[in-house]
C-alpha positions as CSV (number, residue, x, y, z in Angstrom):
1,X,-4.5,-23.1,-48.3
2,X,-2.1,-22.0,-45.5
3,X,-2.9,-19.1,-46.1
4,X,-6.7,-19.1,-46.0
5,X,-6.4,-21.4,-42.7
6,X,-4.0,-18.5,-41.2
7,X,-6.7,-15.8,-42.0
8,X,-9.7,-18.0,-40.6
9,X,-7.8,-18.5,-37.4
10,X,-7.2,-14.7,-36.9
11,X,-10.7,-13.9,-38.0
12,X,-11.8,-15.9,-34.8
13,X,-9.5,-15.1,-32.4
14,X,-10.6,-10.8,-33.8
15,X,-13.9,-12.0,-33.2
16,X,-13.2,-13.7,-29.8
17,X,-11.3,-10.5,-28.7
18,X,-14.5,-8.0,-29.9
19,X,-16.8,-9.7,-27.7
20,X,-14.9,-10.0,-24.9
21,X,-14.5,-6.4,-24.9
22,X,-18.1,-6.3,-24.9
23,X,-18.5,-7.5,-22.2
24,X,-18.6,-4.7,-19.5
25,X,-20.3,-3.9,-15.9
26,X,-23.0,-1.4,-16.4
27,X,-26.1,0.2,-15.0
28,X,-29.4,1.3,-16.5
29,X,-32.1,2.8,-15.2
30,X,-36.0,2.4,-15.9
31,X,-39.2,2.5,-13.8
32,X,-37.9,3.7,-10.6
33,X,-35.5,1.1,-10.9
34,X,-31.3,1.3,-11.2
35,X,-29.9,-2.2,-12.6
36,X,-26.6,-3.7,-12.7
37,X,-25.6,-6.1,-14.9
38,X,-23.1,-7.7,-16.5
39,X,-22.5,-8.4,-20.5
40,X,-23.0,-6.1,-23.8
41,X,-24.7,-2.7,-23.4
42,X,-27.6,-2.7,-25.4
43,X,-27.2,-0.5,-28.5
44,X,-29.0,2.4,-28.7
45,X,-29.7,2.3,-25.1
46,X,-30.3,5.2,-23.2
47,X,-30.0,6.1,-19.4
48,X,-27.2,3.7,-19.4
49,X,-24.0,4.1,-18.2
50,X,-20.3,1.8,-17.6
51,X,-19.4,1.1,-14.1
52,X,-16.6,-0.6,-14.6
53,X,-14.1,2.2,-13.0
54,X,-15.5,4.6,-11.5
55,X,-13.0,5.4,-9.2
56,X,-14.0,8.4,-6.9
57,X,-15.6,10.0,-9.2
58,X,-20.0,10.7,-8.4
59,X,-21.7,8.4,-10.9
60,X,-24.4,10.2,-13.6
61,X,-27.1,8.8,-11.9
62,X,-26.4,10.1,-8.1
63,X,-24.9,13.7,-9.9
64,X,-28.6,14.2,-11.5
65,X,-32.1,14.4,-11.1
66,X,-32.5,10.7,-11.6
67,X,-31.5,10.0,-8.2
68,X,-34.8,12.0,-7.0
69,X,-36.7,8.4,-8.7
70,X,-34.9,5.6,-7.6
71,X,-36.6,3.1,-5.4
72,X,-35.2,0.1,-5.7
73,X,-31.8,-0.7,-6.9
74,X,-31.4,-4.4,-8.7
75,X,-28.2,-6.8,-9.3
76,X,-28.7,-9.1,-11.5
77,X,-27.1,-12.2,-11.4
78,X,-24.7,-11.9,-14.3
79,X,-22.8,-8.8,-12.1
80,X,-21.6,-11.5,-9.8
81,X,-18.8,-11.7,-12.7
82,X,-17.9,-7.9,-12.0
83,X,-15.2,-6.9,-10.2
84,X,-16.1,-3.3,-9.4
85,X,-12.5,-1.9,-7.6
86,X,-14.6,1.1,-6.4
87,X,-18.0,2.0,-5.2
88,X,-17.7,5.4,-4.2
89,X,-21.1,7.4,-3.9
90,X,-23.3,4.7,-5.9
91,X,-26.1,5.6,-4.3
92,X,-25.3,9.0,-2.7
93,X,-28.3,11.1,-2.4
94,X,-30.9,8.5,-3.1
95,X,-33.0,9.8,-1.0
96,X,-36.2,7.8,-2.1
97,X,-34.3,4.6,-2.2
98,X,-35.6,1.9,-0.4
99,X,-34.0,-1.4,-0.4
100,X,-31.7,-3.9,-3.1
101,X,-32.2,-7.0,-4.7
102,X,-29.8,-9.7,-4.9
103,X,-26.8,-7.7,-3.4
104,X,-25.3,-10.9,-3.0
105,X,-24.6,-10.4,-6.8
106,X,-22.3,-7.3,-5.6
107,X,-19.4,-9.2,-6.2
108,X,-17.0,-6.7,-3.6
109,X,-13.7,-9.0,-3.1
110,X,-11.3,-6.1,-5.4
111,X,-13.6,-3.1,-4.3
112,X,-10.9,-0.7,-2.1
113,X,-12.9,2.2,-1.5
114,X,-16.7,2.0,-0.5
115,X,-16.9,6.0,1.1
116,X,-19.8,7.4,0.8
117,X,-21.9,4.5,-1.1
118,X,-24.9,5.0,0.8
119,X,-25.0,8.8,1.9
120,X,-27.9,10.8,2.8
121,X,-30.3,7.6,1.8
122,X,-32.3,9.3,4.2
123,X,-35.3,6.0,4.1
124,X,-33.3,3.4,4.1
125,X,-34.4,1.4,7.4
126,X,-31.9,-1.4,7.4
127,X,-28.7,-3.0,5.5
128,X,-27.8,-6.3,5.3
129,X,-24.0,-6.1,4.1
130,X,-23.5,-9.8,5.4
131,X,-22.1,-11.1,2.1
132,X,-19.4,-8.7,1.1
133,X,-16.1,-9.3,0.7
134,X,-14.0,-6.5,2.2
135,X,-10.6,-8.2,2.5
136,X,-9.4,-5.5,0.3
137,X,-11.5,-2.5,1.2
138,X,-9.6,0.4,2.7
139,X,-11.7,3.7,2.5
140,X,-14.9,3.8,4.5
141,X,-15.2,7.2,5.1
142,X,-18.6,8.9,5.4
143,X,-20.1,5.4,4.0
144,X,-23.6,5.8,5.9
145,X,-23.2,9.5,6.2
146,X,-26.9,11.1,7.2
147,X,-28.7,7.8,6.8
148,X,-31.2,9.6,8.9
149,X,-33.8,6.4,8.8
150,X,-31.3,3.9,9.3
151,X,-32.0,1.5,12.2
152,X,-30.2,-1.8,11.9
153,X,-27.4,-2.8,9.4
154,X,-25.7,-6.3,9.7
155,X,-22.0,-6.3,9.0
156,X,-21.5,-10.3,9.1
157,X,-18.1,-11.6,9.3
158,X,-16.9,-8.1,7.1
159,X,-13.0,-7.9,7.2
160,X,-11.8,-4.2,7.7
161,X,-8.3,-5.3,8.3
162,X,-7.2,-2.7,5.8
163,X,-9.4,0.1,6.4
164,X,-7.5,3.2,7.4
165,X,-10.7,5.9,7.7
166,X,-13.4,5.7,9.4
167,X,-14.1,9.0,9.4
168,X,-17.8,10.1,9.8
169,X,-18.5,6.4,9.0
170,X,-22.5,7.0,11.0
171,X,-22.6,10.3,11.1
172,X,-26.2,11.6,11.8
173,X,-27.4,8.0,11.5
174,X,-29.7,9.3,14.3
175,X,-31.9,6.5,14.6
176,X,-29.5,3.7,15.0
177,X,-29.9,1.9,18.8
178,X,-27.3,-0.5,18.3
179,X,-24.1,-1.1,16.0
180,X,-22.2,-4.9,16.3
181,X,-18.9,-3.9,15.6
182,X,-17.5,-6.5,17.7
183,X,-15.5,-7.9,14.3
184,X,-13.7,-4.9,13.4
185,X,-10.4,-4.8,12.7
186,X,-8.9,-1.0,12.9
187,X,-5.0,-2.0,13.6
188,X,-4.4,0.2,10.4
189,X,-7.1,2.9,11.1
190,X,-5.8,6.8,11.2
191,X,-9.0,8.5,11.9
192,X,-12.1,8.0,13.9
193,X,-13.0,11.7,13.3
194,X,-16.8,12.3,13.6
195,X,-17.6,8.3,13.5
196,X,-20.5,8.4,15.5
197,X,-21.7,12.3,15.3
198,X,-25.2,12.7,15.9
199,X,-26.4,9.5,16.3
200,X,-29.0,10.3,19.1
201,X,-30.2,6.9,20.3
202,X,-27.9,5.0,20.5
203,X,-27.2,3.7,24.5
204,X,-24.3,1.5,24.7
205,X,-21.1,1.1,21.7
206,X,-18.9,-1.6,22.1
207,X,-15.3,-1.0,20.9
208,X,-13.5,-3.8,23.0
209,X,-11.8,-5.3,19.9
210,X,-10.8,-1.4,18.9
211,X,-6.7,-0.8,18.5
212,X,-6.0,2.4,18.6
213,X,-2.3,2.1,17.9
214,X,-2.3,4.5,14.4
215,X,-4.7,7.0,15.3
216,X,-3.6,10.5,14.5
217,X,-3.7,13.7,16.5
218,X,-7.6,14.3,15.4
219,X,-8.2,11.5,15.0
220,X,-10.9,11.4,18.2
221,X,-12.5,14.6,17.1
222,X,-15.6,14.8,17.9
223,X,-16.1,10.8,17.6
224,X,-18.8,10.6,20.2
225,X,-20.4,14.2,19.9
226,X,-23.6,14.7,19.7
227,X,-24.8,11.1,21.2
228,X,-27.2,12.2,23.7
229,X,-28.8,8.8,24.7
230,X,-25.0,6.9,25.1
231,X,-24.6,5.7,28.5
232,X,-21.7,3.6,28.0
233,X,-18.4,2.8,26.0
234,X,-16.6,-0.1,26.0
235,X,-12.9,-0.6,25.3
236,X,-10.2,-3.4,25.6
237,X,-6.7,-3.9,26.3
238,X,-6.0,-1.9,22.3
239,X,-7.7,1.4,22.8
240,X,-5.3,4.1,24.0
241,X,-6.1,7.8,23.6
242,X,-2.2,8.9,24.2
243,X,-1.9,10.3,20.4
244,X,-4.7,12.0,20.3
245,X,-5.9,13.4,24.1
246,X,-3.9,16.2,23.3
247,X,-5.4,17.6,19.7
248,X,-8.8,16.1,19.4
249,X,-11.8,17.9,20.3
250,X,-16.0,18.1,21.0
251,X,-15.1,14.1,21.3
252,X,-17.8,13.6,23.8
253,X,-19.5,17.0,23.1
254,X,-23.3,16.7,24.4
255,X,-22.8,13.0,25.6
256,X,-25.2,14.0,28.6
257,X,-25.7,10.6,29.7
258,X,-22.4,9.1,29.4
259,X,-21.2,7.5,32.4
260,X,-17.6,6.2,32.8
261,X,-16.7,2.2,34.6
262,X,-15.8,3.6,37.3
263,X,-19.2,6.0,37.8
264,X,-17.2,9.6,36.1
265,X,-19.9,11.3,35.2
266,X,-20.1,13.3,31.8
267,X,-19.0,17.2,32.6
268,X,-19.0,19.8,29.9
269,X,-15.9,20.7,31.3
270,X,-14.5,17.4,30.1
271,X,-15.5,17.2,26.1
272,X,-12.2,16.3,24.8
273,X,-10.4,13.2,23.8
274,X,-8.7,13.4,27.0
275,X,-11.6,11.5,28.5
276,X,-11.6,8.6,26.0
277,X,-9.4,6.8,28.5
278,X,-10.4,3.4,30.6
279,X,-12.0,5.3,33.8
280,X,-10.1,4.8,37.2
281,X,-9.5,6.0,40.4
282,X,-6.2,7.4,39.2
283,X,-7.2,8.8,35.7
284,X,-11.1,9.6,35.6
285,X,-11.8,9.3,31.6
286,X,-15.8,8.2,29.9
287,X,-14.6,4.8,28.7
288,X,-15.7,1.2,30.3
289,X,-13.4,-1.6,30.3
290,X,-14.1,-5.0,29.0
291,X,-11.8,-7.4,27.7
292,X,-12.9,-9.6,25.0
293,X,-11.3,-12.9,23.7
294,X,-12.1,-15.1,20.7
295,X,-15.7,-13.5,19.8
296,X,-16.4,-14.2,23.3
297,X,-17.5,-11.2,25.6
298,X,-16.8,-11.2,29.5
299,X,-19.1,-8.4,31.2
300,X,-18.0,-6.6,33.8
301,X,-21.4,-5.4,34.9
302,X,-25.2,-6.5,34.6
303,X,-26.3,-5.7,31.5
304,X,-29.5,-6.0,29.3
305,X,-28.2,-8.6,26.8
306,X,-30.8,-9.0,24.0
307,X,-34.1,-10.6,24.1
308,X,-33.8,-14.3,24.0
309,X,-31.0,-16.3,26.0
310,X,-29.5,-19.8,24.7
311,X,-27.2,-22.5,26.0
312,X,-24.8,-24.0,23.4
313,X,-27.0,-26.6,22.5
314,X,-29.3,-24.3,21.2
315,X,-31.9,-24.5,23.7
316,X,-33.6,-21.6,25.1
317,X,-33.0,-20.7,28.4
318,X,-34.8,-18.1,30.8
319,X,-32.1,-16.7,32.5
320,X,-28.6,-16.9,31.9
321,X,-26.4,-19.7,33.2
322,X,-22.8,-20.1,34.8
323,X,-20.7,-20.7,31.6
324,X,-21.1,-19.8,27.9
325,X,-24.0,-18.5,26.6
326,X,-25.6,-17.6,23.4
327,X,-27.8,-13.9,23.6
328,X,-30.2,-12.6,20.8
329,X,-30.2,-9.1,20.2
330,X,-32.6,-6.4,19.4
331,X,-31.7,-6.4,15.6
332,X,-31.0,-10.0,15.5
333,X,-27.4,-10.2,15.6
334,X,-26.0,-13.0,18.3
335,X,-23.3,-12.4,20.7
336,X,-21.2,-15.3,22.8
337,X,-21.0,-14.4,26.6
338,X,-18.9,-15.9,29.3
339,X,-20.5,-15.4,32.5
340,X,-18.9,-16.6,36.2
């Protein structure tokens, strides 16, 4: 009787252990369509492939012809119980993709590297990242890499704490206006190399909550090149361009409109990194200064602050009033703004 009881108990706990194993992230594709999911790969599927660890390694779908057909890219719900630790290149060379549904099922909290995700998805308009967890993300590099099409992408309350590249991060992202990267956190970046390369229309880039303090010697290199439209740069009481003013080149390379706080014109005779410095009487550099405190901007200068003004009761206001205020922007991101 022991016996039998003993064998019963290990047949469940065999049986337990089998589907639990089962159980794996996974994508599939059909119809134009690449889904996630979350449980037993369906035997005998085909077109089907684990995404459990992928590590840096292309997936099947984005290393083939398949990525020619995808339009849409689903989670469904059951991936929220993933816990993908990387999602390098997912959709790299989508170029047909257009949009996700329920990304908020893109459970992100372990994922450390996200570099090149969404590379050359060349019609993707917009990116709402708002829900991921990127307390432990550390590799961003080239993540929106020739997203040619790309006009808005809303970065929420992201934590990049631990990010230490941001190399190339919106290179050629030509048509993006404005980026809100007001909540970066880049106290542990090493490279800025080619960050913002190329991307043509975009007028002002705020980098007043920027620290600079681990950048490397190229670590500027050609950050700002190729921004034709950029008319102004701001920086705080973090950014420094000691470690890199010496080694880092093309940083403002074809910045034609740039204009530093304290009216230094761009020069072609001034292109390095030796110019990403606060501009002064003493040391002429490209960079505006604006100190920012608590999510709270203080201009230094009139500026054109979104489209609708609010006081902190909500209300809308016409013009905007001695004190705090609350400003709408163009893509619909809000910004908190002291003014005297």
């Amino acid at each position: 009787m022991v016996k039998k009881l003993f064998s019963f108990i290990m047949f469940v706990l065999i049986g337990v252990t089998t589907l639990q194993a089962e159980n794996t992230a996974y994508a599939y594709y059909s119809n134009n369509t690449l889904t996630f999911r979350y449980g037993e790969i369906p035997a005998n599927s085909i077109q089907t492939w684990d995404v459990s660890d992928t590590g840096e390694k292309i997936p099947e779908w984005a290393s083939s012809g398949i990525r020619n057909n995808i339009i849409t890219v689903v989670f469904h719900e059951s991936f929220a119980l993933a816990h993908p630790k990387s999602c390098f290149a997912w959709f790299s060379d989508c170029a047909f993709l257009k949009g996700f549904i329920g990304l908020e099922y893109l459970n992100t909290s372990d994922v450390v590297n996200m570099s090149r995700m969404f590379s050359n998805c060349t019609n993707l308009s917009s990116l709402d990242l708002s829900l991921f967890d990127t307390s432990n993300l550390t590799n961003i590099k080239e993540m929106f890499i020739n997203c040619t099409n790309l006009k808005s992408i809303n970065f929420g309350n992201a934590d990049f704490s631990k990010v230490t590249t941001m190399e190339g991060l919106f290179y050629g992202c030509k048509w993006l206006k404005s980026i809100d990267l007001t909540k970066f956190k880049t106290d542990n970046v090493t490279t800025m190399y080619c960050m913002f390369f190329g991307c043509e229309n975009v007028e002002t880039i705020d980098l007043c909550n920027f620290s600079t303090s681990n950048m490397t010697g190229m670590g500027m290199g050609a950050m700002f090149s190729g921004c034709k439209k950029l008319t102004t740069i701001y920086v705080g009481d973090e950014w420094s361009n000691d470690r890199t003013k010496n080694l880092s080149n093309n940083t403002f390379y074809n910045c034609y409109s740039l204009i530093g706080g304290n009216g230094t014109k761009y020069s072609e005779t001034h292109q390095s990194a030796l110019y990403a410095r606060i501009d002064t009487n003493e040391t002429p550099g490209y960079m505006t200064y604006r100190k920012s405190v608590s999510g709270i901007t203080i201009p230094t200068q009139k500026e054109n602050y979104g489209i609708r003004h609010y006081n902190l009761s909500g209300q809308i206001i016409k013009n905007r009033s001695t004190g705090v205020n609350i400003i709408r922007m163009n893509d619909g991101s809000t910004k908190k703004i002291i003014v005297k």
